[in-house]
C-alpha positions in Angstrom: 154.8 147.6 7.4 153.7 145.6 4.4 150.8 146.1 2.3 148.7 144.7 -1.2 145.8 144.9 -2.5 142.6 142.2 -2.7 140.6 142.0 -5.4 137.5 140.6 -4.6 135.1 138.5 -7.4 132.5 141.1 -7.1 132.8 144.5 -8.8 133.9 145.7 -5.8 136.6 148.3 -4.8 140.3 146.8 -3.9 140.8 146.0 -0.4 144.1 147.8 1.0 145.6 145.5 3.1 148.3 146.2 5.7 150.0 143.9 8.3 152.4 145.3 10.8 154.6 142.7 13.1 152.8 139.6 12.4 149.5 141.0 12.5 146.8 142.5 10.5 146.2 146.4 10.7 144.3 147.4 7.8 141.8 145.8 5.7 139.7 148.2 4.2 138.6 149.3 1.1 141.0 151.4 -0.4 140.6 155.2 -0.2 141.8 158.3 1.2 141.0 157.1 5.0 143.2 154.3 4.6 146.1 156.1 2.9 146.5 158.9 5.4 146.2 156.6 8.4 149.2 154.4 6.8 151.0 158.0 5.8 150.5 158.5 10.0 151.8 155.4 11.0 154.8 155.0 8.8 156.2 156.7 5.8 158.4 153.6 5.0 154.9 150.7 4.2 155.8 149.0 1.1 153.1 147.7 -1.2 154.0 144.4 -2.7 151.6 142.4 -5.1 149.7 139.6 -4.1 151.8 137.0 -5.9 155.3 138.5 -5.2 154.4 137.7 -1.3 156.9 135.5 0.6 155.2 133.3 3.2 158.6 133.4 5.0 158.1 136.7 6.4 155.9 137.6 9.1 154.0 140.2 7.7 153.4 138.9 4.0 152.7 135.5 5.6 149.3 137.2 7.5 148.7 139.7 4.0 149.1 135.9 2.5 146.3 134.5 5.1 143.9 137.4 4.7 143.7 136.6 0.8 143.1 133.3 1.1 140.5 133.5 3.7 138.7 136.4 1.6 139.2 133.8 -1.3 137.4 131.3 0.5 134.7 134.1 2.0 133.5 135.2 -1.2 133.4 131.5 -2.5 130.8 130.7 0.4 133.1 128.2 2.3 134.4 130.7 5.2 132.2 132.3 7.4 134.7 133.4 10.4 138.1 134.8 9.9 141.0 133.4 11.8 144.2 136.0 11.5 145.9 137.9 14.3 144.8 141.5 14.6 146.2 144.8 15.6 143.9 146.8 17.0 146.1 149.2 18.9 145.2 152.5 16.7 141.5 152.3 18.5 140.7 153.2 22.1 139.3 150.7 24.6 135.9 151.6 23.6 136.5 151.6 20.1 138.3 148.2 20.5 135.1 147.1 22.7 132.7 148.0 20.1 135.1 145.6 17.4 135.2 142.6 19.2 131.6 142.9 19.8 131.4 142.9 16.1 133.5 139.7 15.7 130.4 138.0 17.7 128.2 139.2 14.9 127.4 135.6 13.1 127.7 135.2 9.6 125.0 135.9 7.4 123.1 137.8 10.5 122.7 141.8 11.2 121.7 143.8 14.4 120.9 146.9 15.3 123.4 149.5 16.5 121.3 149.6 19.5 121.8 146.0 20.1 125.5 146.3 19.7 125.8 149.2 22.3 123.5 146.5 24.6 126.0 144.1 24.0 129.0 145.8 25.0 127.1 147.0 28.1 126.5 150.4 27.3 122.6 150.3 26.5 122.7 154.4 25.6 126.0 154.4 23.4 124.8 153.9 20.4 125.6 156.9 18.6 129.1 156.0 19.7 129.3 152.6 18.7 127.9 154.2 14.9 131.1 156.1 15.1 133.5 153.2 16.5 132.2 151.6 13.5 132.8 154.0 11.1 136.5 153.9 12.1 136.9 149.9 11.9 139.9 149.8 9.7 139.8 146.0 9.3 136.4 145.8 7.2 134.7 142.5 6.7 137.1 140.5 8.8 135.5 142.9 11.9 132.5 142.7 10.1 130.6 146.5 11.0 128.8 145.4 7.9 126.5 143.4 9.8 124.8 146.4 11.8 122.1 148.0 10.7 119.6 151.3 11.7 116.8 150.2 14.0 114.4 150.8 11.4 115.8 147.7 9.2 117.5 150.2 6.7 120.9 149.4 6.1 122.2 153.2 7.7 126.3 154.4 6.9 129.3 152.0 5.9 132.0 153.7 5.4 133.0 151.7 2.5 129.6 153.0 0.7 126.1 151.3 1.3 126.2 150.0 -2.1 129.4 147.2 -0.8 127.4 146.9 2.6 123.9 145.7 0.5 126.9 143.2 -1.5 128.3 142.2 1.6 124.9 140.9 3.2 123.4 139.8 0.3 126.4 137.8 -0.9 126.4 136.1 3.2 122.4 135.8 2.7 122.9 133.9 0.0 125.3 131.3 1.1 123.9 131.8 5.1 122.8 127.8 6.5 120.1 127.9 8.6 
């Protein structure tokens, strides 16, 4: 496994991103969840800067990819992500509940009573909350755009502070 870190233009935490045979694993913001998931998965991930990557391997080429895409995201010109995914450390329901996500559009937010709805599990709410909360590949699987019932922006766990940047930033370059 290969992994750097994206600084985004905002004052925003790094992003600690991971890619694992041709494929994105992690992109979240860097903390302790992160770490100990990639201390599970492999002892032997190596961290390489952003500008040491070598588009010639599989793995730096998608770490490659995901910066330019979240270049282009946070300059207002991308609104969907196009890289390969893992998603084989989440269980079907979790993986459900994150491609359900991905139909989210840009610059729009529902409910996490919606999102159960739309997985077709009208009562599952509480556990789509928590399928979100372990979403390892933030913003590109964007749980960002789900919101408490009541309009209030509820849990990220990134911190509600990035989720208020994240929507505000898509609000503000959102065509009607």
């Amino acid at each position: 496994m290969i992994s750097t870190h994206y600084h985004s233009p905002y004052n925003l935490p790094a992003m600690r991103l991971t890619a694992k045979d041709g494929r994105l694993l992690i992109a979240d913001w860097f903390e302790q969840k992160t770490t100990k998931l990639i201390d599970k998965l492999s002892a032997d991930t190596c961290v390489i800067k952003r500008h040491l990557l070598d588009a010639h391997d599989a793995d730096q080429a998608v770490l490659l990819k995901v910066c330019q895409q979240l270049d282009e995201y946070f300059a207002g010109t991308r609104q969907v992500f196009d890289v390969a995914l893992d998603l084989s450390h989440g269980t079907a329901f979790q993986q459900s509940v994150w491609q359900a996500l991905r139909q989210i559009p840009y610059g729009q937010t529902i409910s996490y009573a919606q999102l159960a709805k739309n997985i077709g599990k009208p009562m599952a709410f509480r556990a789509c909350a928590n399928a979100n909360g372990k979403n390892l590949i933030s913003l590109i699987i964007p749980c960002h755009r789900v919101i408490a019932a009541n309009g209030s922006l509820g849990g990220y766990t990134g911190g509600v502070q990035i989720k208020e940047t994240l929507l505000n930033h898509e609000a503000k370059y959102h065509q009607l």
